[in-house]
VMD Tcl script that draws the C-alpha trace (Angstrom):
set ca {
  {16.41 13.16 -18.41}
  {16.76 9.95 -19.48}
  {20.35 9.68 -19.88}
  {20.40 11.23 -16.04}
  {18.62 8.04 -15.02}
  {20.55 6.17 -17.48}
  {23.64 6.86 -15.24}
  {22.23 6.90 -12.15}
  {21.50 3.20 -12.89}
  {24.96 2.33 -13.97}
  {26.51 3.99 -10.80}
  {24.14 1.95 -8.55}
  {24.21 -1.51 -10.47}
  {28.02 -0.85 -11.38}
  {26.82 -2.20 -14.77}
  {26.77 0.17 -18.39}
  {23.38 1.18 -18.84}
  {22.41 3.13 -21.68}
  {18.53 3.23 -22.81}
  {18.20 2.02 -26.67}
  {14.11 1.81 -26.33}
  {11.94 3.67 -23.77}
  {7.81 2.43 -23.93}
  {4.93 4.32 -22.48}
  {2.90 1.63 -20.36}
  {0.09 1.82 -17.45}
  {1.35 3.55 -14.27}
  {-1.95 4.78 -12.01}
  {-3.57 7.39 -12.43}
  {-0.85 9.44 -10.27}
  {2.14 9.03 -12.24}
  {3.51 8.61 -15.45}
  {5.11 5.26 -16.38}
  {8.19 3.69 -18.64}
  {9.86 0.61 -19.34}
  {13.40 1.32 -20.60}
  {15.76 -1.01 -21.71}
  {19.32 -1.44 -23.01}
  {18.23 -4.25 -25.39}
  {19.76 -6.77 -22.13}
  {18.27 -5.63 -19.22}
  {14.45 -3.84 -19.33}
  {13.50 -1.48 -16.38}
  {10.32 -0.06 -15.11}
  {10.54 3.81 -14.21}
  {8.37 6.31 -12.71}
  {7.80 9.78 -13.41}
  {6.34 12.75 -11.97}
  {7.01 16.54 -11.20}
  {10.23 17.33 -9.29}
  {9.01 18.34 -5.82}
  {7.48 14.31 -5.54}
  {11.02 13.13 -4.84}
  {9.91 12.31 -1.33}
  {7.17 10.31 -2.59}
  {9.44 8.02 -4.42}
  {11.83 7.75 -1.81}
  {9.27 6.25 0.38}
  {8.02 3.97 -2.26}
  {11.27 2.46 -2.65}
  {12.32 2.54 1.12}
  {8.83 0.29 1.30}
  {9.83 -1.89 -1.59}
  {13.29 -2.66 -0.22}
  {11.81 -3.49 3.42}
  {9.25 -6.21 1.91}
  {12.26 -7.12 -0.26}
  {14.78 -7.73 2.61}
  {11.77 -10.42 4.49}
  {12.32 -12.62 1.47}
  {8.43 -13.65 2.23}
  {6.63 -12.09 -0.99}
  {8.06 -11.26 -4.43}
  {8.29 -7.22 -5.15}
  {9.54 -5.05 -7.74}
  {13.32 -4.89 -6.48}
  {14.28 -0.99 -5.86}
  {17.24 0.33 -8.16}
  {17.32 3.57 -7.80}
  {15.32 6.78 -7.19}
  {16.19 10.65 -7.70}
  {15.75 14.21 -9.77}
  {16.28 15.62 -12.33}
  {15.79 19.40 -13.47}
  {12.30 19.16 -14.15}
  {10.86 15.40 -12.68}
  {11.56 12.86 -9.64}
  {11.93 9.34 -10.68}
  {12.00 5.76 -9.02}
  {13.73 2.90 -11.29}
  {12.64 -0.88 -10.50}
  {12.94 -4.32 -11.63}
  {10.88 -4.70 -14.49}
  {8.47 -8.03 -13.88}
  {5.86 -8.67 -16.74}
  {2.65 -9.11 -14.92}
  {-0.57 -11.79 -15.35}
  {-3.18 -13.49 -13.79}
  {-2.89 -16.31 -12.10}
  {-3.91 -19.78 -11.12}
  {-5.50 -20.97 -7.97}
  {-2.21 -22.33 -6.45}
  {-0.67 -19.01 -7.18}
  {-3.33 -17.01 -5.52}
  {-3.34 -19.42 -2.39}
  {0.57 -19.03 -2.36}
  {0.11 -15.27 -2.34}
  {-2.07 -15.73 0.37}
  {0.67 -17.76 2.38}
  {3.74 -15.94 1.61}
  {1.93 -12.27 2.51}
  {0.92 -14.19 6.00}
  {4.81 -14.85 6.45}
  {5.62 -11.06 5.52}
  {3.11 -10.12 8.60}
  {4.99 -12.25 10.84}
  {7.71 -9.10 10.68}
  {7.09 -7.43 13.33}
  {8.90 -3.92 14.62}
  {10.09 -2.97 18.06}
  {9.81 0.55 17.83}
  {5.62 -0.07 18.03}
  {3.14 1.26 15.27}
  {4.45 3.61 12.37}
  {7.05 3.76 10.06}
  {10.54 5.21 9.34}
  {8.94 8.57 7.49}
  {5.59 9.53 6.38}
  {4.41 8.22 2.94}
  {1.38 8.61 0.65}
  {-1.89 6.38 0.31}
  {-2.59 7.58 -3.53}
  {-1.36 11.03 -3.67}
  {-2.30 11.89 0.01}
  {-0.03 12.15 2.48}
  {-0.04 9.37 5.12}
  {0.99 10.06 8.67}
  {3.53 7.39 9.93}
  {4.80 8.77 13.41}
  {5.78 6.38 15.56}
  {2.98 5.24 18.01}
  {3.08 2.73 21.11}
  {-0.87 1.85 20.62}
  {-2.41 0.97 17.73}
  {-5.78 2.45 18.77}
  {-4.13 5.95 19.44}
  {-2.51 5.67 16.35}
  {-5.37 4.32 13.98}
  {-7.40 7.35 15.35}
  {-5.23 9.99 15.52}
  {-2.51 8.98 12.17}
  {-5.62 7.20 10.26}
  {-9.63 7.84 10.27}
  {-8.68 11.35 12.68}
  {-6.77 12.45 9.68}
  {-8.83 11.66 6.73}
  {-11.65 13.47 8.44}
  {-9.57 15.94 9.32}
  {-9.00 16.61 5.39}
  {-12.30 15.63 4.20}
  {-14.16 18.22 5.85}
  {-11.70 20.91 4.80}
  {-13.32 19.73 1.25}
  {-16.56 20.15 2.38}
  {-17.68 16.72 3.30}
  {-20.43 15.89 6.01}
  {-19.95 13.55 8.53}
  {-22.25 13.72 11.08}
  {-21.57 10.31 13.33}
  {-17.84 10.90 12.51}
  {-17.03 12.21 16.27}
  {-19.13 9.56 18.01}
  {-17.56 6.51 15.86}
  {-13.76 8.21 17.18}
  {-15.38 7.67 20.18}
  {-16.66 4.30 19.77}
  {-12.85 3.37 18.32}
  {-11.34 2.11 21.82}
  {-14.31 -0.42 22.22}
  {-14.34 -1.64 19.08}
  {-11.00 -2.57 19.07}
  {-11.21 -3.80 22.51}
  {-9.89 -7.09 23.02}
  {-8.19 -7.31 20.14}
  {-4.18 -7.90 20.44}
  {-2.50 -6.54 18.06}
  {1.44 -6.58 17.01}
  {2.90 -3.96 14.45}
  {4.01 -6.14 11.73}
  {4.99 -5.01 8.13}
  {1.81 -4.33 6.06}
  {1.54 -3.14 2.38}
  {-0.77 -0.78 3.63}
  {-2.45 -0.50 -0.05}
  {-3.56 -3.87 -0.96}
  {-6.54 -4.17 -3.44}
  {-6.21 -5.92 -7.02}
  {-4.65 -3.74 -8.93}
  {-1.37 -3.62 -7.03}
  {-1.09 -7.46 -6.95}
  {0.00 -9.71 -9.83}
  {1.74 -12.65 -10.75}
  {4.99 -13.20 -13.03}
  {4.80 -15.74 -16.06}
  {5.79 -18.64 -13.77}
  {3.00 -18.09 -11.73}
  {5.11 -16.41 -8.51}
  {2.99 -13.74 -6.64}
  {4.03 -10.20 -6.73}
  {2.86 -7.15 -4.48}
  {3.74 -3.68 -6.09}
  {2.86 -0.34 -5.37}
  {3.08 -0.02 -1.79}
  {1.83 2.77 1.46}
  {4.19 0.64 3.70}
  {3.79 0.84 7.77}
  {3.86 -1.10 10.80}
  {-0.09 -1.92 11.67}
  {-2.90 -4.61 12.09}
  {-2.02 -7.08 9.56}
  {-5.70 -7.51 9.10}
  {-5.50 -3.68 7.29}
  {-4.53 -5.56 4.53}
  {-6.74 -8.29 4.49}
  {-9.95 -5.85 4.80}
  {-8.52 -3.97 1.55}
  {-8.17 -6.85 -0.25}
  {-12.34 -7.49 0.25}
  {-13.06 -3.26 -0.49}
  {-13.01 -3.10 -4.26}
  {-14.33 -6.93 -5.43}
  {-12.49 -9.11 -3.27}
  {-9.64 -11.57 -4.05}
  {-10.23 -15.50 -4.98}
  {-10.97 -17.75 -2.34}
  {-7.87 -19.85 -2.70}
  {-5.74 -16.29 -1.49}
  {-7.48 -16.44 1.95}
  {-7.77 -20.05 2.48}
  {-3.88 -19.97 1.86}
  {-3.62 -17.15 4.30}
  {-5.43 -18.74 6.98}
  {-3.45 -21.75 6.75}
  {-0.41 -19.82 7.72}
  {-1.77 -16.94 10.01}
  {-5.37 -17.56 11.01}
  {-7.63 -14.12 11.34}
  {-8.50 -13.36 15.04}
  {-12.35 -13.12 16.18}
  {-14.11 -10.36 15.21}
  {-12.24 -9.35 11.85}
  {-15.33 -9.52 9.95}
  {-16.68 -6.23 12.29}
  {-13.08 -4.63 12.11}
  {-12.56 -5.11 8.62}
  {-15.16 -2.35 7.74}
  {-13.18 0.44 10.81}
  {-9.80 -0.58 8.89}
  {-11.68 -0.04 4.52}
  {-13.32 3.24 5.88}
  {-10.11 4.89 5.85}
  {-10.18 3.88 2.19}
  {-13.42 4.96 1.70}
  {-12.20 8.62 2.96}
  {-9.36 8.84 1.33}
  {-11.42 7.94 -1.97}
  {-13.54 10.93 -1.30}
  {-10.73 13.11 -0.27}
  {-8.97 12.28 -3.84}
  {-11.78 11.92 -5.74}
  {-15.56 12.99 -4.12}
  {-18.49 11.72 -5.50}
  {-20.38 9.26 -3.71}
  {-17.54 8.24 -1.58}
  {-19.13 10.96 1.21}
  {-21.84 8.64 1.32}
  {-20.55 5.12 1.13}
  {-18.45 6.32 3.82}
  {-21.37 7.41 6.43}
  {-23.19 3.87 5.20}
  {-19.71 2.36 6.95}
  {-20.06 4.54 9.72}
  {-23.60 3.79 10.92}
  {-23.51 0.05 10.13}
  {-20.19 0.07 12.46}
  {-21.85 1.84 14.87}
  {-24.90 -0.13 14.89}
  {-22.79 -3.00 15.92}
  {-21.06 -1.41 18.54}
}
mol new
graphics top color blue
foreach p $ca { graphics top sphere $p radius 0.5 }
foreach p [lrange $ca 0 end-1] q [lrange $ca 1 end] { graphics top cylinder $p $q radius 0.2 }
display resetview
């Protein structure tokens, strides 16, 4: 396998590549994870079964979009493919940390520029992808409230009740969706579509990074709200955001609509009490309806 990807990297970099060291490191709880290196040049590689080719593909089709806006530092894409027995996707290796207040406000200000791209071709993206290891529907929509309901929340219940999960206010809040949303212009610009703290980092000089991506054209304030769900990022991130792109009226309301389908995809991966956080959402949005 490895010398497969070994050559597959030399073809696309046109540079000899032959792994000397390969290292085991964190990769999610979805796939397996490498660094490999030459003793030059280190790479980070993914694994996982053969038939998740697709899945890759779309990772790295994602990576090189935000890569191409030259807004917000990614992983650059190398290469992704198959082998006999496992798919793979080969990136720029960047050695992750914490950062420091400036970083996190730049962070904030260079992911505002990346939502300034936005697409003429409306609300969706060039193929489906995955959020975790569910599938995510991308197809192409003029309106973002048709597609948020019917590519979004529409679909996670649509899957969580095949697993058994209750949702008894879940037809009235699809319902509610059009007024909720009323008023509230939105353009389709390029969102990372997965954006809570562990897929955001910082190199050793302190430049912000954005990994791991479920890439579309939406709301840009999807990302925001997912950057609150799961403990919230510094302050200095949204002040620097703000600065740049300032959040409409009424995000504060919309952010919980936009983490719900989160919440549901949480349960739908995972179960537990996510069935119940996520009817919580659902009545406190509809009380404020």
């Amino acid at each position: 396998m490895w010398q497969e990807i070994d050559n597959h990297i030399t073809k696309i970099t046109g540079e000899k590549f032959q792994t000397s060291q390969s290292k085991s490191v964190g990769g999610g709880c979805i796939n397996q994870a490498y660094t490999i290196s030459d003793g030059k040049i280190t790479y980070f590689v993914k694994l996982n079964t053969a038939n998740q080719g697709e899945m890759f593909a779309a990772e790295m089709l994602g990576l090189q979009q935000m890569y191409e806006t030259h807004t917000i530092r990614v992983p650059k894409p190398v290469c992704w493919g198959t082998t006999n027995n496992s798919s793979y996707l080969v990136l720029e290796y960047l050695n992750i940390n914490g950062g420091s207040h400036k970083s996190w406000q730049q962070m904030g200000q260079n992911l505002a520029a990346m939502h300034q791209k936005i697409s003429n071709q409306g609300f969706g993206w060039n193929m489906n992808n995955t959020i975790g290891s569910t599938p995510q529907i991308n197809t192409w929509k003029s309106d973002w409230i048709e597609f948020y309901i019917e590519n979004r929340l529409g679909y996670q219940f649509q899957l969580a009740r095949r697993k058994g999960g209750n949702f008894p206010l879940a037809d009235k809040l699809i319902d509610a969706i059009p007024k909720i949303l009323a008023n509230h212009h939105v353009e389709p610009a390029l969102v990372h579509g997965d954006l809570w703290g562990g897929n955001a980092g910082f190199t050793v000089d302190g430049e912000p990074v954005i990994f791991d991506p479920a890439t579309y054209y939406g709301d840009r304030e999807v990302d925001i709200a997912m950057t609150e769900l799961f403990g919230g990022f510094p302050a200095a991130f949204y002040q620097g955001y703000q600065e740049i792109l300032p959040l409409d009226n009424g995000y504060e309301k919309r952010k919980i609509l936009y983490n719900l389908y989160h919440i549901l995809n949480h349960f739908n991966l995972f179960g537990g009490g996510y069935a119940a956080q996520a009817n919580g959402m659902i009545e406190r949005i509809l009380r404020n309806v």
